[in-house]
N, C-alpha and C positions, 0 to 999 in steps of 0.2 A: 763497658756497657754501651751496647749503641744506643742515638735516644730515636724514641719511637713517638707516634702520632696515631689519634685517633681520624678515623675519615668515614663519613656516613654514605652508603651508598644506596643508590634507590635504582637505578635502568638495569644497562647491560653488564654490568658490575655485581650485582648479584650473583646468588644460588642459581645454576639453569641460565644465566642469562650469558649472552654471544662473547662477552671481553672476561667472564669471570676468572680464567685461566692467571689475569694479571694480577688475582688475590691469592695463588698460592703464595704460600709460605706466611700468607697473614694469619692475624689470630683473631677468631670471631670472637668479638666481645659480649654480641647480643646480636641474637637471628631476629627480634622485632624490637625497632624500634624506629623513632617518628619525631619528625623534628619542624617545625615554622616553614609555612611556602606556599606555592600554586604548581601544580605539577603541570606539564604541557608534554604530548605528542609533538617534535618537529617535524614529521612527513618525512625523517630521513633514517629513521630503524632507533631512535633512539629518545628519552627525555630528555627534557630539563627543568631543573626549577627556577621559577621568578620567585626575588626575593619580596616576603610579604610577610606581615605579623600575623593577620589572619590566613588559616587555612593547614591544613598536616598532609606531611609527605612520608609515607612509610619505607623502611627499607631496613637496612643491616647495617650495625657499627662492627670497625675493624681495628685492632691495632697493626700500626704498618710500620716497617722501619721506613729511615729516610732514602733508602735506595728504589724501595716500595713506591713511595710519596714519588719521587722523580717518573719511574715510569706510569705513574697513575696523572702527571703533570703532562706528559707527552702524548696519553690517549685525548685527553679532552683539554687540548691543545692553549694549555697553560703556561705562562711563563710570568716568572714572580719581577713585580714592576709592568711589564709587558704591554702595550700599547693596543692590541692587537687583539685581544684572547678571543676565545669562543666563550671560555667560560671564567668564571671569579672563583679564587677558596679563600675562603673566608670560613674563619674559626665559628659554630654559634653551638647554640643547646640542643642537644642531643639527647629525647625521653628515651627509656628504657626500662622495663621492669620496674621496680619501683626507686627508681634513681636516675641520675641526670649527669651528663657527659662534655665535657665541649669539646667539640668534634669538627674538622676540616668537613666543609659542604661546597661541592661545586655548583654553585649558579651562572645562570646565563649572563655573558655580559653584558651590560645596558645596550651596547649599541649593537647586538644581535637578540633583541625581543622580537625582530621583528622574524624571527625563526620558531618562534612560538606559533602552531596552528589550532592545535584544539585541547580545549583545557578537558583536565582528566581528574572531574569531580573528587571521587574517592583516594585521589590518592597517590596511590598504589598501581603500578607499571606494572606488575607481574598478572595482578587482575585485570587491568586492564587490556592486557597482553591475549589472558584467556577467555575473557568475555565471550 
């Protein structure tokens, strides 16, 4: 049995969204679900979240094998230990239906906040996408 990972995605990672092609072969555990954050436009086609207790980020939970997890580390430019990243994963709570998940979240890494340009009240990237 391979072991597998949940991973909550909210941008281009999604349904419809430009990198989603890298969740084939995953398994949708939950098309809405929403977890702790500040969601941010960077000005460069994509989100990210600041880690924060207040506030909800909507998106998709996935189950992913570790081969999955790997290239989902390489788009948003992860590397475990890593000095460097773009972004942080970090395990947290992942709502869904009426049950709760802990689930790999990529947040921005402290010392790239400063790529954060406009907060995106609701949310939700896809709406705000279509606004």
């Amino acid at each position: 049995m391979m072991d597998k990972d949940y991973v909550f995605v909210y941008g281009t990672l999604r349904r419809n969204g430009t990198n989603h092609q890298l969740m084939k072969g995953a398994e949708l555990a939950a098309e809405r679900a929403w977890t702790n954050g500040k969601l941010f436009d960077t000005g460069c086609g994509y989100p990210a979240i600041k880690e924060s207790p207040s506030g909800t980020v909507y998106g998709e939970l996935y189950l992913v094998t570790a081969e999955q997890l790997k290239g989902l580390d390489k788009l948003e430019d992860y590397q475990e230990g890593g000095r460097n990243n773009l972004y942080d994963r970090k395990k947290q709570t992942v709502f869904h239906d009426d049950s709760q998940t802990e689930a790999y979240v990529y947040t921005i890494a402290r010392h790239n906040e400063k790529m954060l340009k406009t907060p995106i009240p609701s949310g939700d990237w896809s709406a705000y996408l279509n606004r």
